[in-house]
C-alpha positions in Angstrom: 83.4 104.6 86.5 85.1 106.1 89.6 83.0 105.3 93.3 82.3 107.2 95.8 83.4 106.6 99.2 81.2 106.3 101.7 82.9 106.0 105.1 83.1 109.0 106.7 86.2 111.0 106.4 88.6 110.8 109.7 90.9 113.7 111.2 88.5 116.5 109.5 88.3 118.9 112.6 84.4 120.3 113.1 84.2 124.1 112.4 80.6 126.3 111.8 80.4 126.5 107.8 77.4 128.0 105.7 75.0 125.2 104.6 75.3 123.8 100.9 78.6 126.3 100.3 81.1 124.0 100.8 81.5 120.2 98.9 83.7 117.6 100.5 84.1 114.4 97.5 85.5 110.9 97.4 86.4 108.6 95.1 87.3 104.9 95.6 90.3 103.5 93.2 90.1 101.1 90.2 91.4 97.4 91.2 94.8 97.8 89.6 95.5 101.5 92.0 93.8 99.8 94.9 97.0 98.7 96.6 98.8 102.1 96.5 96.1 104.7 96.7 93.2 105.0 99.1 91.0 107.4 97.2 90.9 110.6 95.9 89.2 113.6 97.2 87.9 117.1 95.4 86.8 120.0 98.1 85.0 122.6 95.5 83.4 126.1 97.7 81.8 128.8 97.0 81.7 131.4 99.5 81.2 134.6 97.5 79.6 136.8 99.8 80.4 135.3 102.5 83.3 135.6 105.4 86.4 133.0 105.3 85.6 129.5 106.8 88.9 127.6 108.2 89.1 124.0 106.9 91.3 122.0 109.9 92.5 118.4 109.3 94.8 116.1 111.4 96.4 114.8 108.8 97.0 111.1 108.0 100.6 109.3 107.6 99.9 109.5 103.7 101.6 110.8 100.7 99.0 113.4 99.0 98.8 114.8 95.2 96.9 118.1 95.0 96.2 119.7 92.4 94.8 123.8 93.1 95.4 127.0 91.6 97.9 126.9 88.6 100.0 124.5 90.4 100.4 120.4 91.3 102.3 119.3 94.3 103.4 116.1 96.2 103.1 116.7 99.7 104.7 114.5 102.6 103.7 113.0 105.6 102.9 116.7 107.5 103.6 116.1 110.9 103.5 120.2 112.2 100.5 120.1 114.0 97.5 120.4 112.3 96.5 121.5 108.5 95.1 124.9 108.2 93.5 127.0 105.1 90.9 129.7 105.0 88.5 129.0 102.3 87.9 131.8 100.5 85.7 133.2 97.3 84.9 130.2 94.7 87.6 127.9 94.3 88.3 123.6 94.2 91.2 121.7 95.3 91.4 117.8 93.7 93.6 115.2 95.5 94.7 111.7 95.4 95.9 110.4 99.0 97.7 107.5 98.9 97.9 104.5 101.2 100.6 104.5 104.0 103.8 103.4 102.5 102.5 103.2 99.1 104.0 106.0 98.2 107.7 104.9 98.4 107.8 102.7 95.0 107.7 106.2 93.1 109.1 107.7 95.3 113.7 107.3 94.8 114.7 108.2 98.2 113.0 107.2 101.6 109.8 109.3 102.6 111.3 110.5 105.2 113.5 113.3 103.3 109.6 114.3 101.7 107.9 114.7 105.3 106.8 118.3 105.9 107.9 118.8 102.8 106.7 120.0 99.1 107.7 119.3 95.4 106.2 120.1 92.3 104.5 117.3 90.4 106.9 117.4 88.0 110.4 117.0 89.7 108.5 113.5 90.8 106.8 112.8 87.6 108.8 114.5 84.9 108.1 117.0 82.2 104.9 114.4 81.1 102.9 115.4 84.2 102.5 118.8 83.1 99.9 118.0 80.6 98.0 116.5 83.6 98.0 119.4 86.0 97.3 121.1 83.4 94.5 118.8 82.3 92.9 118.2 85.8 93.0 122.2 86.7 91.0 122.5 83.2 88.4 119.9 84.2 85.2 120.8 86.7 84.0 117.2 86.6 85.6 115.8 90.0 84.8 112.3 88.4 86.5 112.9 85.1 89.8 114.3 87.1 89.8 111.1 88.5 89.7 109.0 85.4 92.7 111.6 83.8 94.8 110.7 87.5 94.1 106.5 87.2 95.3 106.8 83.2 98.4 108.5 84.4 99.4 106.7 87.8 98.0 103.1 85.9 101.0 103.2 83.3 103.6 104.1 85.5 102.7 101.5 88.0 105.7 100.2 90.4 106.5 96.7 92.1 105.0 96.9 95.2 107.7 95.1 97.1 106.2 92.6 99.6 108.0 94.1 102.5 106.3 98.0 101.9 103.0 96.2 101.6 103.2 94.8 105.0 104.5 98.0 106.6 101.1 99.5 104.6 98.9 96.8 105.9 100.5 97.1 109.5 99.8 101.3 109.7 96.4 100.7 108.6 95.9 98.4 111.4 96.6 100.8 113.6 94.7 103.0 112.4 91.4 100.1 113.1 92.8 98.8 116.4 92.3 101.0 119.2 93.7 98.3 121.4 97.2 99.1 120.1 98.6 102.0 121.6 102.3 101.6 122.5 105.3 100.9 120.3 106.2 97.4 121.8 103.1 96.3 121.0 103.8 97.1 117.6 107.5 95.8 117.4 105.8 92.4 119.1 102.9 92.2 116.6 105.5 92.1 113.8 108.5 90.4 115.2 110.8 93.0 114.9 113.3 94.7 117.1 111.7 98.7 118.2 115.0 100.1 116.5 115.0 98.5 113.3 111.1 99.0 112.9 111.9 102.5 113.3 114.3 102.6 110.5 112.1 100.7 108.3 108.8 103.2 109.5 111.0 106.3 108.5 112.1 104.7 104.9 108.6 103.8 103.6 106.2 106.2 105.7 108.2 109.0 106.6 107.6 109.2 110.2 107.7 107.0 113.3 105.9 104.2 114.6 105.4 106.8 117.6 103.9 109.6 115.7 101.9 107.2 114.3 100.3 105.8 117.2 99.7 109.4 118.9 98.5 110.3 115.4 95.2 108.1 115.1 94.4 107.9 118.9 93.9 111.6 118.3 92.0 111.0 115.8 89.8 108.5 117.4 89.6 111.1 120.5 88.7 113.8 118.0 85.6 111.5 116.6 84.6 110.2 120.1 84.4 113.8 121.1 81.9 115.1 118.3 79.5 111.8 118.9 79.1 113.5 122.4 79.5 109.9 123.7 82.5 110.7 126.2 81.5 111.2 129.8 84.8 110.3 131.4 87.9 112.5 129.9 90.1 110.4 132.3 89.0 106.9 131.1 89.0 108.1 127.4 92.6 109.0 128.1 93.4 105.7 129.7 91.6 103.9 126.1 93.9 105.9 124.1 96.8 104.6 126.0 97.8 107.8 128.0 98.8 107.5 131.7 96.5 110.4 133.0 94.0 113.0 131.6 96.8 115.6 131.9 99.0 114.4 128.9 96.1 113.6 126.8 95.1 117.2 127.4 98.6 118.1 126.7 98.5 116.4 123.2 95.1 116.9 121.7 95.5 121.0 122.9 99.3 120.7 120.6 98.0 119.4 117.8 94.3 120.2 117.6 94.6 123.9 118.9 92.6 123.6 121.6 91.5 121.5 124.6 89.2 118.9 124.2 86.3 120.8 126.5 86.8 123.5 123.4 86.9 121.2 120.8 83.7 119.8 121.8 81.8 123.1 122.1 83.1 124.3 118.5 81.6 120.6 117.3 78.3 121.2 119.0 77.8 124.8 117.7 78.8 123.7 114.2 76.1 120.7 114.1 73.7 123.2 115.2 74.2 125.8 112.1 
């Protein structure tokens, strides 16, 4: 029986959203997926009657599965700014995000020629995954969708080379560490020259240690920001490893779409609703 996960989600940006119309789902992985995937997700609304609401995420250095509307795809590490889709009508989306570099055993090519990038399940998979998009498009139970996606990924398990576990277990440290913010702290922690870390970063993940970095200490600005508990934009800046409040601005407005005096407001008013 699939778990759900109950650490709150990261890099979901705050929007106002009618109450009880929109359902955000996740599912922790058996033992035996555990080391490649992180968990998978289902976002089922139903907004009939009601205007569009825009679902923003910053999203994560992770491979994704998703499975929507007649069609299965394998998306890349998306690196263009920020995810964006008006929810509209009645509809679901069901997911599997995988782990940082977890990805690359069934995967023959480095990740980086997937980033911002698309391909149907089946150029991945083969002609076999067809009778699982079509089975997990034909299935409303979130938690039965994820027992059809463990039977599939479970017998076409890879090696997980020890060297692509590392690199996973390294990303996701960065993700925790807040006191990590520059590449050659990274290239120290692991021993490795800054060039051929890159190289390495690019194969499995599909993006840079760099990108990586910026990525979650946006994401930690972007939570800080919503718990209200930031009273110093210029020493929040400094935490996150910036040299003044002027880049950070710089960043967070790229990526997020809007400053972080913005940002917060938008937060506030959709707590309120």
């Amino acid at each position: 029986m699939s778990r759900p996960r109950l650490d709150a989600p990261r890099g979901v940006l705050q929007r106002p959203a009618p109450e009880g119309r929109i359902a955000h789902e996740r599912f922790a992985p058996s033992a035996a997926l555990e080391p490649f995937v992180q968990h998978f997700w289902t976002v089922r609304w139903d907004l009939r009657g009601e205007p569009p609401v825009l679902a923003e995420t910053l999203p994560h250095p992770c491979v994704h599965l998703v499975f929507e509307r007649g069609r299965a795809r394998v998306l890349g590490v998306q690196t263009k700014r920020r995810f964006r889709r008006y929810l509209r009508g009645m509809d679901r989306v069901f997911g599997i995000k995988f782990r940082p570099a977890a990805f690359q055993p069934f995967f023959p090519a480095p990740l980086s020629t997937l980033t911002d990038r698309g391909l149907s399940l089946r150029t991945v998979f083969g002609p076999e995954s067809h009778a699982l998009r079509e089975a997990i498009l034909g299935e409303p139970d979130p938690r039965r969708c994820v027992t059809l996606a463990e039977d599939f990924l479970c017998k076409r398990l890879p090696e997980l080379p020890g060297e692509t576990a590392r690199l996973r277990d390294l990303v996701e440290r960065l993700a925790s560490d807040p006191s990590l913010t520059r590449m050659e702290q990274v290239a120290a922690l692991v021993g490795m020259e800054p060039r051929k870390l890159q190289r390495r970063f690019s194969a499995a993940v599909g993006v840079s240690p760099k990108w990586v970095l910026q990525r979650y200490r946006l994401h930690e600005a972007a939570e800080r920001l919503v718990r209200a508990d930031v009273t110093d934009m210029a020493g929040l800046a400094l935490e996150l490893g910036y040299f003044d409040q002027s880049h950070f601005i710089r960043d967070f407005k790229a990526v997020v779409g809007r400053p972080p005096a913005k940002y917060v407001a938008e937060a506030r008013a959709a707590t309120r609703k």
